[in-house]
N, C-alpha and C positions, 0 to 999 in steps of 0.2 A: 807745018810745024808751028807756024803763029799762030795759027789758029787754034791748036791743041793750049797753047800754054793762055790764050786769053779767056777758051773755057776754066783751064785750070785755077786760075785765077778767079776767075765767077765762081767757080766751085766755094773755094773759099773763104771768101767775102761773104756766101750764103749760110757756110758755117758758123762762119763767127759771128756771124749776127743773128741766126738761131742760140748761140751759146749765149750771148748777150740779154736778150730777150727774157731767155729761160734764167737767168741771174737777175736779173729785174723784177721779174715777175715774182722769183721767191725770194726775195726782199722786201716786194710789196705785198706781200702775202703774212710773210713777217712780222714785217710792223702790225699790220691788221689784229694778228694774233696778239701780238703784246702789246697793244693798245687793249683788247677785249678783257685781256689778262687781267691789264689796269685798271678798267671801270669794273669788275666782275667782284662784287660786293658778296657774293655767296660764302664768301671767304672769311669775311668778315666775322661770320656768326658762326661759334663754335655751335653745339649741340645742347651744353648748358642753357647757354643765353634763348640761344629758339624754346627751349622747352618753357624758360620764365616768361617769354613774350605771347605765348601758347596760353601758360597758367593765368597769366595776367588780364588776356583777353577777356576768357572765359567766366573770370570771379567778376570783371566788369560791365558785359553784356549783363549777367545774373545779378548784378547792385540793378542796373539802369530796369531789368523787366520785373524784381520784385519791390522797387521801388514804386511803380507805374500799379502794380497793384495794390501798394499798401497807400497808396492816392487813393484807392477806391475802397478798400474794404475797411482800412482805421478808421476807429471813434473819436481816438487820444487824440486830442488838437497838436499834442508836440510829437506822436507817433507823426501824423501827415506830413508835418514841416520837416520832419529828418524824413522821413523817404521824398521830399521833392528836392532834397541837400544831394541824396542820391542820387537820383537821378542826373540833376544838372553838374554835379562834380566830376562820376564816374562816365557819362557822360561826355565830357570835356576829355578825359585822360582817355577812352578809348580811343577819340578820334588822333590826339598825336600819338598815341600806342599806332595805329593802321596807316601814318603816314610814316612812320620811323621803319614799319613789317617793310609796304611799300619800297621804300628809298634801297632796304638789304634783302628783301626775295625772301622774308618770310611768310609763311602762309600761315593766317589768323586762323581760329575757326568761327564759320558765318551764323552759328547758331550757340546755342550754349548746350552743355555737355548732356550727357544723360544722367548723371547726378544731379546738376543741376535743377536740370527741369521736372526731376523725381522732386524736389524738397519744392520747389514750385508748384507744384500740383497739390501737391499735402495739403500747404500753405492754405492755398485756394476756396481746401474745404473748410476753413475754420472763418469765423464770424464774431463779430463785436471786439469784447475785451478777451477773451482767449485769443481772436487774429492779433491782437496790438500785442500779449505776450509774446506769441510763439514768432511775431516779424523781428521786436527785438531783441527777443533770446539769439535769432537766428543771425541778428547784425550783429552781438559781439562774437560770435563764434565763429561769424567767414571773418571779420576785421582783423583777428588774433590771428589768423592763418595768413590772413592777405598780408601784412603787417609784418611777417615775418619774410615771409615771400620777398619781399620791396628789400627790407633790412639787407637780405642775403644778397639781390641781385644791385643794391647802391655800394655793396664795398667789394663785391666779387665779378659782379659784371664784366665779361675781356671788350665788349662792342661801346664805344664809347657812348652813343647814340642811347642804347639801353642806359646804361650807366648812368647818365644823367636825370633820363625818363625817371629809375626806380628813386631817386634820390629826391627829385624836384617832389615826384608823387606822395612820396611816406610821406608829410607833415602832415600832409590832408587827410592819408588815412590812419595815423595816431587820433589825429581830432573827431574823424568817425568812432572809430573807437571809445572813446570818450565820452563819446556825447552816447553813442548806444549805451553805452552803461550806464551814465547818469539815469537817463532814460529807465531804464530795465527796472533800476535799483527804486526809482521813485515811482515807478505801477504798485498799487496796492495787490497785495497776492490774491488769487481769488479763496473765494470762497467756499467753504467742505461740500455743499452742495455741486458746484462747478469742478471742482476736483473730480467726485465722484463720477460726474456725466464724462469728463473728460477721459480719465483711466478706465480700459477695456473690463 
């Protein structure tokens, strides 16, 4: 009989301490989750903002690689100097654009678009004073877009990180802007001869 009851006893000393165990364990399990919860920054980025950090990448890689070309194929002394503004500006802004993606798990893309590198390639073919028109016509036309891009996502942004990026970034690109057009405005047009070669 004592002996039944001091098994009985181990019995349930072995219970309790698997129930215990089993509440520990999904507690520790728990917290783990809502910790994960915690740092789980995914959250952070509606769909908005990923798509501006997306757009923004893309118009930046494509400043920095038609810049690097308009280093090589400008005549314009001031054409060269703003595409090396390019570069080192856009440049700049990509790289804290890919640690802000980084920090909230958005994914950049690693190349530029296929528009992009379709107006790239255009570009490419063209030489002397028609390359130095058609690089600046091409700077106020992404600037005006980009420009506006920054505008929308420095007063609408929800990700505070973006939010700041688009705001700190517009003054720099109002001043591309700007200066592409001064630019544009002071190339002398060409010439009926160059016209003509030019139109198909």
């Amino acid at each position: 009989m004592k002996t039944l009851q001091i098994f009985t006893v181990m019995i349930l000393f072995a219970v309790c301490g698997a129930a215990c165990n089993n509440t520990n364990r999904r507690t520790a399990d728990d917290s783990v989750e809502q910790a994960q919860g915690v740092n789980d920054t995914t959250a952070m980025v509606n769909e908005k903002d990923g798509d501006f950090a997306v757009k923004a990448a893309d118009a930046g890689l494509a400043e920095v690689e038609l810049g690097k070309l308009a280093q090589e194929k400008a005549t314009d002394p001031r054409v060269k100097d703003f595409a090396q503004m390019m570069v080192n500006d856009h440049q700049k802004a990509n790289d804290e654009l890919m640690t802000i993606a980084t920090r909230h798990n958005i994914t950049l893309p690693p190349v530029i678009s296929k528009d992009q590198a379709d107006k790239q390639r255009k570009l490419r073919e063209k030489s002397g004073a028609e390359f130095d028109k058609e690089y600046i016509d091409m700077m106020v036309k992404d600037h005006n877009k980009v420009v506006s891009l920054f505008e929308d996502a420095s007063s609408d942004a929800q990700n505070a990180d973006l939010k700041a990026f688009a705001s700190k970034t517009l003054p720099i690109l109002k001043k591309h802007h700007e200066d592409a057009t001064a630019i544009r405005d002071s190339i002398s047009p060409m010439d009926t001869t160059t016209i003509q070669r030019v139109l198909p």
